[in-house]
BALOBA-1460 file (C-alpha; in Angstrom, 3 decimals):
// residues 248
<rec num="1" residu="x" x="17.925" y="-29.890" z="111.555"/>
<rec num="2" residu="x" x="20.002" y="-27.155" z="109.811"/>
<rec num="3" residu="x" x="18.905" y="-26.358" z="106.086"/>
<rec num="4" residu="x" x="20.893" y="-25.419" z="103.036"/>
<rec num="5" residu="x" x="19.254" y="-22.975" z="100.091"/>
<rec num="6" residu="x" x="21.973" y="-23.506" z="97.052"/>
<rec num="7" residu="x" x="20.786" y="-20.534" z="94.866"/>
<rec num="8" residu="x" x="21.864" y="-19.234" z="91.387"/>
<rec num="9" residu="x" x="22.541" y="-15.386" z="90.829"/>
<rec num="10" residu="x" x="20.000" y="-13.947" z="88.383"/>
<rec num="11" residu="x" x="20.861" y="-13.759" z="84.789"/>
<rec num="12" residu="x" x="24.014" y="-11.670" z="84.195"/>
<rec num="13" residu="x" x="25.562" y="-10.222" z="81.252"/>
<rec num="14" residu="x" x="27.752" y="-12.442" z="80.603"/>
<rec num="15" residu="x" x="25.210" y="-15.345" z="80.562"/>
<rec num="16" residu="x" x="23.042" y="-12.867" z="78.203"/>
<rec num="17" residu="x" x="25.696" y="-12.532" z="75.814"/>
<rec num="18" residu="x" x="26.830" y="-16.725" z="76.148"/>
<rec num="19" residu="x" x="27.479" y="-17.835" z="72.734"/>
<rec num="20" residu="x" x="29.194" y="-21.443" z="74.419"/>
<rec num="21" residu="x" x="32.668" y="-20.348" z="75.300"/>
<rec num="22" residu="x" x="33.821" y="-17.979" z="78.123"/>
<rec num="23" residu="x" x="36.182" y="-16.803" z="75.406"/>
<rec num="24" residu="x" x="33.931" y="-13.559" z="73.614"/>
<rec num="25" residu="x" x="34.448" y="-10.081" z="73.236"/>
<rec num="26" residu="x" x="31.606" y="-8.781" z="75.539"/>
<rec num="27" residu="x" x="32.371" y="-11.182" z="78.371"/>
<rec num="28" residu="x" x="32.903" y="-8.668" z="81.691"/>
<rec num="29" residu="x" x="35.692" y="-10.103" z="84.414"/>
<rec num="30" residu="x" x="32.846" y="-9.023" z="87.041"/>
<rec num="31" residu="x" x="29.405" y="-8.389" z="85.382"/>
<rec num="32" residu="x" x="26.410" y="-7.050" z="86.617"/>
<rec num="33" residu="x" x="22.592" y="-9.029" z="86.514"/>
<rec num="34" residu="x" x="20.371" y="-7.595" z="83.596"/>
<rec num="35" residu="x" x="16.886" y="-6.112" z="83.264"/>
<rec num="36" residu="x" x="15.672" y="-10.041" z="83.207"/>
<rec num="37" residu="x" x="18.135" y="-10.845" z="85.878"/>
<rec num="38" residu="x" x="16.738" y="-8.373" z="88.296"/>
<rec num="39" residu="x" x="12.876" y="-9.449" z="87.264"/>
<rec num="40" residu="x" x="14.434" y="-12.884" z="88.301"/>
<rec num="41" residu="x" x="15.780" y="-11.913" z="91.800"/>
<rec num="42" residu="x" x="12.345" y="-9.928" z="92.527"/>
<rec num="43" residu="x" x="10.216" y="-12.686" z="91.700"/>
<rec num="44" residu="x" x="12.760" y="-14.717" z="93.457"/>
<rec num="45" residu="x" x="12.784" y="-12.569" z="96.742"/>
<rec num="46" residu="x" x="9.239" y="-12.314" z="96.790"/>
<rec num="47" residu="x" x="9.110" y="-16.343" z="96.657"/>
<rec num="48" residu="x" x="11.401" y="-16.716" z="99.595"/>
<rec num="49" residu="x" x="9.836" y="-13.982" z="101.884"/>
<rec num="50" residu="x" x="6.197" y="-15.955" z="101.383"/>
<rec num="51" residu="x" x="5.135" y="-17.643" z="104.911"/>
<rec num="52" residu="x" x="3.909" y="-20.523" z="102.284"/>
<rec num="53" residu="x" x="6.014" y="-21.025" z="99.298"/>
<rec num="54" residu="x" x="7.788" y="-24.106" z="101.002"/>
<rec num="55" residu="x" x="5.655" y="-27.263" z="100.697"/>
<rec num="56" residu="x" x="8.214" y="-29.535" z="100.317"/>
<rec num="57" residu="x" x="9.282" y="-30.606" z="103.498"/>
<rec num="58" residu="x" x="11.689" y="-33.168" z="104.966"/>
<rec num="59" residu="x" x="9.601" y="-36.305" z="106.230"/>
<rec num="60" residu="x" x="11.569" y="-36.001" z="109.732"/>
<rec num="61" residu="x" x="10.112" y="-32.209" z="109.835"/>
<rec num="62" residu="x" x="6.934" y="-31.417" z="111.595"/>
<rec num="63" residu="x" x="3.771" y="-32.031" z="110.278"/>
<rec num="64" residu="x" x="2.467" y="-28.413" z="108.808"/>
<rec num="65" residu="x" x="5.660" y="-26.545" z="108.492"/>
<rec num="66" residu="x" x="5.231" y="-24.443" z="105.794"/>
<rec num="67" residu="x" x="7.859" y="-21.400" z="104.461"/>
<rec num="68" residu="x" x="11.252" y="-21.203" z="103.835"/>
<rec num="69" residu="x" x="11.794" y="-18.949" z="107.446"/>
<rec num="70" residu="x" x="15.318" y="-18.742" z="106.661"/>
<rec num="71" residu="x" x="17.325" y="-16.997" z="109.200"/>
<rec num="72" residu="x" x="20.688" y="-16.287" z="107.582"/>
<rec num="73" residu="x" x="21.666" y="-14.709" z="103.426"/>
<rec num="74" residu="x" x="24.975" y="-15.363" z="102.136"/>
<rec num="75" residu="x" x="26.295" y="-14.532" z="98.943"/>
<rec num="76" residu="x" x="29.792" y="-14.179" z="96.838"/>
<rec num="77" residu="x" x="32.065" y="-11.073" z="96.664"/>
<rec num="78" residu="x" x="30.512" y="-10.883" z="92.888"/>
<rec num="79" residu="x" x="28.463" y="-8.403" z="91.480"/>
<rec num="80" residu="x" x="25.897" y="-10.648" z="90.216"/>
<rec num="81" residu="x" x="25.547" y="-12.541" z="93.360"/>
<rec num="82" residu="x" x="25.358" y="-9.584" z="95.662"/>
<rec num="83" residu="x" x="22.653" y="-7.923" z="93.386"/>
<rec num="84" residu="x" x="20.679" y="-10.913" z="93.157"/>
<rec num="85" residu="x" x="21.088" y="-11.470" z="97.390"/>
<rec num="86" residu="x" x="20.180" y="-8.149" z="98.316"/>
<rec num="87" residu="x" x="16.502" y="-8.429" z="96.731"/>
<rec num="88" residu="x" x="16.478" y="-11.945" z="99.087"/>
<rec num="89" residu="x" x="17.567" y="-9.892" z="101.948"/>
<rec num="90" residu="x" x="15.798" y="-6.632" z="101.782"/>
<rec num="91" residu="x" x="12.422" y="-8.926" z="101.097"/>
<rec num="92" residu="x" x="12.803" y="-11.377" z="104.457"/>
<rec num="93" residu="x" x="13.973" y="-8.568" z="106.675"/>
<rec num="94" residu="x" x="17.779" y="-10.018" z="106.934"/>
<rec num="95" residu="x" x="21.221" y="-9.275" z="106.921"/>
<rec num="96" residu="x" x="23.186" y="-9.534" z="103.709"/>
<rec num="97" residu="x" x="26.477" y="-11.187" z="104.234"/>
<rec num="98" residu="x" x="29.685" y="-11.800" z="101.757"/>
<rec num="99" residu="x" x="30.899" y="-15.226" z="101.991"/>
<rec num="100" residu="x" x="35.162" y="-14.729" z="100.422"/>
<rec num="101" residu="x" x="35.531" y="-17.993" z="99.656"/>
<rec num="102" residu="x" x="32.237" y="-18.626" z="97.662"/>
<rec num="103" residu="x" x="32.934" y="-17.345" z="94.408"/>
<rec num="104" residu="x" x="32.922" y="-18.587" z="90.863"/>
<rec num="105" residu="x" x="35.383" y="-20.821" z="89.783"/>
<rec num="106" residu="x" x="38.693" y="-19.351" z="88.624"/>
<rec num="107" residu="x" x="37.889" y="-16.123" z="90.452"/>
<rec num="108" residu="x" x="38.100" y="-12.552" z="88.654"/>
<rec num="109" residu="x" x="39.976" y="-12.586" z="85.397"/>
<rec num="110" residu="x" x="39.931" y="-11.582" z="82.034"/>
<rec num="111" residu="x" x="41.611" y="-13.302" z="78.813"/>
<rec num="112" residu="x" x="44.849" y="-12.282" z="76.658"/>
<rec num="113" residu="x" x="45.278" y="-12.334" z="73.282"/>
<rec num="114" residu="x" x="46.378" y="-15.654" z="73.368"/>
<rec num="115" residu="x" x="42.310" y="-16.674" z="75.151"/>
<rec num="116" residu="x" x="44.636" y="-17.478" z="78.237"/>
<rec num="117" residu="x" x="43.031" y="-16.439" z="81.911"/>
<rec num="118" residu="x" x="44.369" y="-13.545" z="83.860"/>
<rec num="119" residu="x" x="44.052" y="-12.885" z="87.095"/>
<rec num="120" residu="x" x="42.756" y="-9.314" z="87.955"/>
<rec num="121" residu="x" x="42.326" y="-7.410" z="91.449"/>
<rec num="122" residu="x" x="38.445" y="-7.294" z="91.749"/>
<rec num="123" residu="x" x="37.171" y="-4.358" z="93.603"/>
<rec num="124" residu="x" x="38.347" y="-3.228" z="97.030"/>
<rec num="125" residu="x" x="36.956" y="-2.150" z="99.910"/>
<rec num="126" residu="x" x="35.541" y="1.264" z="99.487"/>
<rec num="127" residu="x" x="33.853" y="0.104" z="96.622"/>
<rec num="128" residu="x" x="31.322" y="-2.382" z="98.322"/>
<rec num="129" residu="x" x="30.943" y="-0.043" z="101.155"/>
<rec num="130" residu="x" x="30.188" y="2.714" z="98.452"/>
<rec num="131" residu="x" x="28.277" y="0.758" z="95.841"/>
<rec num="132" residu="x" x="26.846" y="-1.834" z="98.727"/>
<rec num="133" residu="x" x="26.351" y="0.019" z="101.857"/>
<rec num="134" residu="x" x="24.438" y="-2.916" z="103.525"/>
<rec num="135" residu="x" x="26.445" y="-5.708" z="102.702"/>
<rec num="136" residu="x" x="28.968" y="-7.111" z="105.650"/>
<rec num="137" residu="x" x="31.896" y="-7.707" z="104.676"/>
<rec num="138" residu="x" x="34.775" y="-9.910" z="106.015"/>
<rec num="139" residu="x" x="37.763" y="-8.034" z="107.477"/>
<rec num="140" residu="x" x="40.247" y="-9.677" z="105.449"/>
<rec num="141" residu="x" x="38.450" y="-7.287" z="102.546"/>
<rec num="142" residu="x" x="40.958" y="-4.636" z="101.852"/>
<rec num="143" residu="x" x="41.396" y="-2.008" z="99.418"/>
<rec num="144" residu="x" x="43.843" y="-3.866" z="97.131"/>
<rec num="145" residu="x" x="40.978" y="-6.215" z="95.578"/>
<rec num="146" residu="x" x="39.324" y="-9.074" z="96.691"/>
<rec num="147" residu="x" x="40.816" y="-11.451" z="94.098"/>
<rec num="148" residu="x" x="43.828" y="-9.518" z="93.621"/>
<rec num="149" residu="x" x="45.663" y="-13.235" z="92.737"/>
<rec num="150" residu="x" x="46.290" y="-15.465" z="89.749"/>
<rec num="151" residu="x" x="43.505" y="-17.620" z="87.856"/>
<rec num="152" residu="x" x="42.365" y="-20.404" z="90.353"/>
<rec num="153" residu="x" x="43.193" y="-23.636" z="88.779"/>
<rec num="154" residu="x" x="41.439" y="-26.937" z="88.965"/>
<rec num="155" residu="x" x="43.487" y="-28.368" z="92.407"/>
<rec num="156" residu="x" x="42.955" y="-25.154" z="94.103"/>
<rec num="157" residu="x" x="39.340" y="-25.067" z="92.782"/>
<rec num="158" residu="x" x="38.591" y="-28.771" z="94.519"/>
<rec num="159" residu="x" x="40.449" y="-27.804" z="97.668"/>
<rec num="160" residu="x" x="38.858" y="-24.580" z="98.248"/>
<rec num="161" residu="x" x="34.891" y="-26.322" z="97.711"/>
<rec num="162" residu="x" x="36.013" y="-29.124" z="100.251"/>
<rec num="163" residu="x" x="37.022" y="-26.567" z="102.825"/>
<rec num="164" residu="x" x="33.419" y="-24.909" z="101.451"/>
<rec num="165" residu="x" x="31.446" y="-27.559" z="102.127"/>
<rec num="166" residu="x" x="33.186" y="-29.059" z="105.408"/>
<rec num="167" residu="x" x="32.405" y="-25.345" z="106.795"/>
<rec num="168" residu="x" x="28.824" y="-25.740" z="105.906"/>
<rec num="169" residu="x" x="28.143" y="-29.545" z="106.678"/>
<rec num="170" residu="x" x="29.952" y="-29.308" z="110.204"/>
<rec num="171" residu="x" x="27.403" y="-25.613" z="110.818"/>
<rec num="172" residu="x" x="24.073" y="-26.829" z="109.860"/>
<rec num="173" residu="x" x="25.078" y="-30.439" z="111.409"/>
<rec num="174" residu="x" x="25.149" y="-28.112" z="114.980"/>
<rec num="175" residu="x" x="22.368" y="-25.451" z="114.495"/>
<rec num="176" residu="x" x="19.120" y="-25.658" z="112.767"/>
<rec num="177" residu="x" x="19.651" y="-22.252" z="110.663"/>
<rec num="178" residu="x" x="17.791" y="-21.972" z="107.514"/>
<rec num="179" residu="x" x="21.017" y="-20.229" z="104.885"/>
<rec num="180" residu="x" x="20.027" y="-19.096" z="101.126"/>
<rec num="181" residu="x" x="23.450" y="-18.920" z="99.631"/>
<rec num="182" residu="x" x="23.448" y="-17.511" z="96.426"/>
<rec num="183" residu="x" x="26.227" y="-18.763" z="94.619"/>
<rec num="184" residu="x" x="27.392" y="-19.326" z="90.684"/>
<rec num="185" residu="x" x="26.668" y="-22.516" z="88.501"/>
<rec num="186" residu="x" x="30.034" y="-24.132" z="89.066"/>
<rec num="187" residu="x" x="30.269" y="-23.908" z="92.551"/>
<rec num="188" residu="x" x="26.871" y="-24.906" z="93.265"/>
<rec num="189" residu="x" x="27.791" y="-28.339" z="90.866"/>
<rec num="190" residu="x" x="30.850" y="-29.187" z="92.856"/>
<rec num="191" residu="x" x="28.998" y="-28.543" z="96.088"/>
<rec num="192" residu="x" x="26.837" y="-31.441" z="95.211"/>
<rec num="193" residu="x" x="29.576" y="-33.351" z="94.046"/>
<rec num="194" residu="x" x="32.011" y="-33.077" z="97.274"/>
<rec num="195" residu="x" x="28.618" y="-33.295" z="99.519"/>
<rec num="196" residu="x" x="26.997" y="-36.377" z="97.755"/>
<rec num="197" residu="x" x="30.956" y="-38.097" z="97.223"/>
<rec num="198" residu="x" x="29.936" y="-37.648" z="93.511"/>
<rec num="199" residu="x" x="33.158" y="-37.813" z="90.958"/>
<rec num="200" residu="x" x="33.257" y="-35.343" z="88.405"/>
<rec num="201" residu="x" x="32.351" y="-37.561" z="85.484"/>
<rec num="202" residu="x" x="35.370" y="-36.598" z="82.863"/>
<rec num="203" residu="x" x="32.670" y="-36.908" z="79.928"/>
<rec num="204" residu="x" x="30.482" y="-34.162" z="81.448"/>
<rec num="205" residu="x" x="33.516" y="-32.025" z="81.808"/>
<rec num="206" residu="x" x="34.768" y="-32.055" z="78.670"/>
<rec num="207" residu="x" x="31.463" y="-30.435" z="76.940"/>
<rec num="208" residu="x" x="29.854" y="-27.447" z="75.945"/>
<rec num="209" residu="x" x="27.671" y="-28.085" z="79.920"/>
<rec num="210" residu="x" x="31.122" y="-28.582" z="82.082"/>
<rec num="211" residu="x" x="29.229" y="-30.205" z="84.833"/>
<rec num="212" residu="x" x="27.366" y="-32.652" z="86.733"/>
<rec num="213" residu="x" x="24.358" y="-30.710" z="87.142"/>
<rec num="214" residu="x" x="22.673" y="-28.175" z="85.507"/>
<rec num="215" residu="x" x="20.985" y="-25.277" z="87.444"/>
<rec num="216" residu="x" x="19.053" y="-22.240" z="85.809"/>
<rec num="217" residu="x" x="19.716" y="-18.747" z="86.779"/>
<rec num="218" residu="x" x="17.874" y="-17.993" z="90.298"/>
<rec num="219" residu="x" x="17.131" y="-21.800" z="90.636"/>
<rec num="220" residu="x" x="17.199" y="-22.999" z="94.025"/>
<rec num="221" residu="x" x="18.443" y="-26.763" z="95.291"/>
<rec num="222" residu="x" x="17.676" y="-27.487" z="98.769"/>
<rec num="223" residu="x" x="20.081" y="-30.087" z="101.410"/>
<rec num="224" residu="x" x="19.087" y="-30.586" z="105.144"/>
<rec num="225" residu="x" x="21.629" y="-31.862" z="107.442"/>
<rec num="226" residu="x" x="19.718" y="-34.535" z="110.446"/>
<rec num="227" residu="x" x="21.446" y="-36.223" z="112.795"/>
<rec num="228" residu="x" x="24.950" y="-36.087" z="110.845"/>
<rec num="229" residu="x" x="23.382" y="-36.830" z="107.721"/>
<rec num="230" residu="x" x="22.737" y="-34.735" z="104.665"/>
<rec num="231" residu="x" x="19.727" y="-35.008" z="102.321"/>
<rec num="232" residu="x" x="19.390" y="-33.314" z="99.098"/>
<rec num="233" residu="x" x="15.649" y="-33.012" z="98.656"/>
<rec num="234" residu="x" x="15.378" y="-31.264" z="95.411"/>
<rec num="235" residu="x" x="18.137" y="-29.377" z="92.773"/>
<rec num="236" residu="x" x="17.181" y="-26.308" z="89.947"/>
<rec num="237" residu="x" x="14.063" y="-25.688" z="90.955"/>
<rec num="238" residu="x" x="12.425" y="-22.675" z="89.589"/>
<rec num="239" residu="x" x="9.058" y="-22.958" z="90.622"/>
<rec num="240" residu="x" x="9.035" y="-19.153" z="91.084"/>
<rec num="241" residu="x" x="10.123" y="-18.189" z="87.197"/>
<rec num="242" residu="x" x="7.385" y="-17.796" z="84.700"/>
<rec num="243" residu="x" x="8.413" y="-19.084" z="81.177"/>
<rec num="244" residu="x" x="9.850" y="-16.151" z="79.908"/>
<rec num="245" residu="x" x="12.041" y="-15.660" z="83.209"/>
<rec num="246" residu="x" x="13.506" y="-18.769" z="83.012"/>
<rec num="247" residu="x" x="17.205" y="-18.677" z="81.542"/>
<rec num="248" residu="x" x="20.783" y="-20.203" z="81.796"/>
């Protein structure tokens, strides 16, 4: 039985400075997790790495399995996912590894004066080895950016999570690895929508939310994958947050 940890980053700047629209002056193309956002990843970290944070197990699963005993961390080529990851990493003794095609959607951009997306470059190589000397990195990670492409539209968007999410569902089907990916708010949402053969409901995406589901920052959803099935078994919890920690 292969399991699936669907986390959010930590808090980033950009969610800190949210004022409901992408479109402000402060936003950052690529932002960084803040003081909160890396209080959120410790307490996080420390919540995975515990032999018995994991009560809530499948009814298929031995009787008395405890933990989360994940064997695998994957994150996004974003800042705020790698910086929440390596915390995850670093605590359950684990390599760190950069997923390309989990990222946010519409990729790195910024706006024009006219609030339309651009597509930007994103860092190269040399910076992640530089900046994150412990993260693996796929080969086709050069030095001309990551993104380096226009704004990922809404067809590309639901092609790329159904390649996202075939890769995953035909893995964990075969193996019974235990992944934390920590991934962005829309991505996890249209996960659970092209797992669960869940339409994005047109009223949800045309307000302020822009999604199915709502998940905090750090917030983890959990899907195991038994016998060819897949069974969500919970979404946004943040068990591990106290009050204060607990943010969109």
């Amino acid at each position: 039985m292969g399991r699936l940890y669907l986390i959010r980053h930590a808090q980033s700047r950009n969610n800190q400075n949210w004022t409901g629209s992408d479109f402000h002056p402060d936003r950052e193309p690529d932002p960084d997790i803040t003081d909160l956002g890396h209080a959120q990843a410790r307490a996080l970290a420390g919540h995975l790495s515990d032999p018995q944070a994991e009560p809530r197990q499948h009814p298929f699963a031995p009787s008395g399995e405890a933990g989360y005993r994940l064997t695998h961390v994957f994150c996004s080529l974003m800042s705020r996912s790698i910086l929440t990851a390596q915390y995850i990493a670093k605590a359950c003794g684990l390599d760190l590894s950069a997923q390309p095609e989990v990222f946010e959607k519409y990729g790195i951009y910024e706006f024009d004066d006219a609030q339309n997306r651009v597509g930007l470059p994103g860092p190269g190589r040399r910076y992640f080895e530089d900046r994150f000397p412990a993260l693996r990195l796929p080969e086709s990670v050069g030095e001309s950016g990551w993104w380096n492409r226009p704004v990922e539209d809404e067809e590309a968007f639901i092609e790329r999570m159904r390649a996202v999410v075939s890769q995953f569902r035909n893995t964990l089907n075969a193996r019974e690895d235990h992944v934390a990916l920590i991934a962005h708010g829309d991505f996890i949402d249209q996960f659970i929508n092209e797992l669960m053969g869940v339409p994005r409901h047109v009223g949800n995406y045309q307000t302020h939310w822009v999604a199915n589901w709502a998940f905090h920052n750090t917030s983890i959803s959990r899907v195991d994958f038994v016998s060819g099935a897949q069974h969500v078994v919970y979404l946004n919890r943040v068990d591990h947050l106290s009050p204060e920690l607990i943010t969109w």
